[in-house]
C-alpha positions as CSV (number, residue, x, y, z in Angstrom):
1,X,-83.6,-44.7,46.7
2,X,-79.9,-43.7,46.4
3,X,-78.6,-47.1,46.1
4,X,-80.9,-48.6,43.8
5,X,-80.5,-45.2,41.8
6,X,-76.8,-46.1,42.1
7,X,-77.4,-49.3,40.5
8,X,-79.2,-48.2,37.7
9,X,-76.6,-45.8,36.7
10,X,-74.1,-48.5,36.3
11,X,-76.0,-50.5,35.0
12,X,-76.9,-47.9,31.9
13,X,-72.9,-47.3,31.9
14,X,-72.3,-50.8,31.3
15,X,-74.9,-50.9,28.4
16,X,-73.6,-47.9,27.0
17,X,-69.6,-49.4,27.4
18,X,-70.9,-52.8,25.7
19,X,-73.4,-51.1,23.1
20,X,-70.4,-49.7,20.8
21,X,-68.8,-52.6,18.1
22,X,-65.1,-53.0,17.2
23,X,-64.8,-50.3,14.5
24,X,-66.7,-47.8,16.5
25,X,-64.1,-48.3,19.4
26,X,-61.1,-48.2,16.7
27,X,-62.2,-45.0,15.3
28,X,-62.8,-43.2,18.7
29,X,-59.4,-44.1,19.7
30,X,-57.9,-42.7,16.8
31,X,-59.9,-39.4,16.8
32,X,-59.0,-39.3,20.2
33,X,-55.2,-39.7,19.5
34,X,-55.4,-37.2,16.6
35,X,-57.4,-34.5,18.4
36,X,-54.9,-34.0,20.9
37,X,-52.5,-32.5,17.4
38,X,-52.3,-28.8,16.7
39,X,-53.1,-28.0,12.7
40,X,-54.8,-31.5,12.3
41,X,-58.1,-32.2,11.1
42,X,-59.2,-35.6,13.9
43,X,-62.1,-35.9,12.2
44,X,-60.9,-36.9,8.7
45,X,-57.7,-38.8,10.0
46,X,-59.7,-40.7,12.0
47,X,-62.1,-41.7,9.1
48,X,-59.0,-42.3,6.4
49,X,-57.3,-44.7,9.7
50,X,-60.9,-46.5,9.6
51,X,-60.4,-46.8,5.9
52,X,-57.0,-48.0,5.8
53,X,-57.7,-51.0,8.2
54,X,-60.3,-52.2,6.6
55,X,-58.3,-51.9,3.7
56,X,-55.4,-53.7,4.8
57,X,-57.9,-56.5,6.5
58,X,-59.7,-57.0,3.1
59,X,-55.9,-57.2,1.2
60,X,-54.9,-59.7,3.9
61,X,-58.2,-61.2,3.4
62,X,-58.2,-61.5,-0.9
63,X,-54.5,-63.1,-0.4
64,X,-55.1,-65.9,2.1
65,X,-58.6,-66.8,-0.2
66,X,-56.1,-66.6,-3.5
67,X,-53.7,-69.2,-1.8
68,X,-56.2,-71.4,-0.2
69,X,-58.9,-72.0,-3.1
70,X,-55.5,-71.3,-5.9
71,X,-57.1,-68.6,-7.4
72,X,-55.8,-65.5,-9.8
73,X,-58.0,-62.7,-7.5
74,X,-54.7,-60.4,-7.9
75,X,-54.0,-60.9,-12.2
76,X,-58.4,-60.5,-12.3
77,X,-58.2,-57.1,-10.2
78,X,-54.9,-55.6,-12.1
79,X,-57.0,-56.5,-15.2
80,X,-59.6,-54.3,-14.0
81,X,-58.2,-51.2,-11.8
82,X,-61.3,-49.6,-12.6
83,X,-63.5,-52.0,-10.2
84,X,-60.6,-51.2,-7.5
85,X,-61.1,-48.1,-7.6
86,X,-64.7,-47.7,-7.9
87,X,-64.5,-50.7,-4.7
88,X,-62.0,-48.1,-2.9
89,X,-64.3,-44.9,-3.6
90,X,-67.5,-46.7,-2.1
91,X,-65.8,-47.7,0.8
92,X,-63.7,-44.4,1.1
93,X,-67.4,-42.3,0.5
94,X,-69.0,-44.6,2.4
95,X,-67.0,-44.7,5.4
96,X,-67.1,-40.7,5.3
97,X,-70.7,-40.7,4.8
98,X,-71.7,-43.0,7.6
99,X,-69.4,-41.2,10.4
100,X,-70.2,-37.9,10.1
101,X,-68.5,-35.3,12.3
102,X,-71.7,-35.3,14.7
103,X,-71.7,-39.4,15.0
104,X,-68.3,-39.1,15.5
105,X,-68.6,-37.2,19.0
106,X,-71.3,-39.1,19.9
107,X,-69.1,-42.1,20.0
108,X,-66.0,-40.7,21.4
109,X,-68.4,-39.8,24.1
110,X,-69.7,-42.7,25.2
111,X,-65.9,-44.2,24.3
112,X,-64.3,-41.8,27.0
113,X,-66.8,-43.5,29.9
114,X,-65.2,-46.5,30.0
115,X,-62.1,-47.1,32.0
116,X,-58.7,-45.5,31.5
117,X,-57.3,-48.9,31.0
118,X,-59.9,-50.0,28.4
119,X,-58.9,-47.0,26.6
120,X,-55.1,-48.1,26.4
121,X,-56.0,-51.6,25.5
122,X,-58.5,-50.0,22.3
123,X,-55.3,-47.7,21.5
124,X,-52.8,-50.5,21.7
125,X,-56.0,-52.5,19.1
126,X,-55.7,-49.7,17.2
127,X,-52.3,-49.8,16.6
128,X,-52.1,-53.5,16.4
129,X,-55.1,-53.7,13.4
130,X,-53.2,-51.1,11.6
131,X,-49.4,-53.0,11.7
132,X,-50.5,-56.4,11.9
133,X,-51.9,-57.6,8.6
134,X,-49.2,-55.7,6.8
135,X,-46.7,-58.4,9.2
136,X,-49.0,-60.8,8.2
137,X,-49.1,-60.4,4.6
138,X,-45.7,-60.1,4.2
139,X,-45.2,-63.4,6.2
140,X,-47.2,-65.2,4.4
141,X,-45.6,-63.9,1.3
142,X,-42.3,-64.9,2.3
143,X,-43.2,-68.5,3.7
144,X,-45.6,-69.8,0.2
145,X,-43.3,-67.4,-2.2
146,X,-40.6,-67.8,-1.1
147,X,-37.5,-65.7,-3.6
C-alpha cells in the first residue's frame, strides 16, 4: 500500500511539474526573485517583467518579419502610435487581468515543487528572455544596417 502510494505521489508531482507552460514558469521565477525585496510590490513586478518580454519578443519579432518580407511595419506603426498604444494597453490590462494575485500563488506554488536546480535553470531563462532579444535586435541592426 505504501509503495504504490509512493508512486502515485510522484507521479501527480510530475504532472503538476510538467502541467505549468513557459510564461507561467517565467513569471513565478520572477515573483519569486522580487518577493524576497523589502518595500516591493512581487506581484506587479512580476506581471510588468511578463509584460516586458513579451514585449521585447514581439519587437524582435516585427523586425526580423520587416527585413525578411521588406516591409515598412516600423514607418506604418510611428504613423499610428495610437494602435501602439491601444496594442500595449490590451496586453499590459490583459496580462494584469489574467494573473491575478490569487493565480499568481497558485503557480509559484506548484513552481517551488520542482527541484532546486530546475528553479536556477527557470531564473537563469528568466534572465536570458529578458537580455537576449534586446542582443539580438541590436545585432541584427548592426549586421543589415550597418552605419
Amino acid at each position: 500500500m505504501g509503495f504504490q502510494h509512493s508512486i502515485q505521489n510522484q507521479y501527480s508531482k510530475f504532472l503538476i511539474q510538467n502541467k505549468m507552460n513557459f510564461t507561467e514558469n517565467l513569471l513565478a521565477s520572477a515573483y519569486r526573485y522580487y518577493s524576497r525585496k523589502k518595500r516591493i510590490d512581487a506581484f506587479f513586478q512580476a506581471k510588468l517583467l511578463l509584460v516586458i518580454i513579451q514585449s521585447l519578443f514581439l519587437l524582435l519579432f516585427l523586425f526580423l518579419i520587416n527585413e525578411v518580407f521588406k516591409l515598412n511595419i516600423f514607418n506604418f506603426l510611428f504613423s499610428y502610435k495610437w494602435l501602439m498604444l491601444i496594442f500595449y494597453a490590451i496586453l499590459f490590462i490583459g496580462n494584469f487581468a489574467y494573473y491575478s494575485n490569487d493565480k499568481i500563488k497558485t503557480i509559484v506554488n506548484e513552481f517551488e515543487m520542482k527541484n532546486k536546480n530546475e528553479i536556477r535553470l527557470w531564473r537563469f531563462i528568466t534572465i536570458l528572455c529578458t537580455i537576449l532579444p534586446l542582443i539580438l535586435f541590436f545585432l541584427f541592426l548592426k549586421i543589415l544596417h550597418p552605419v
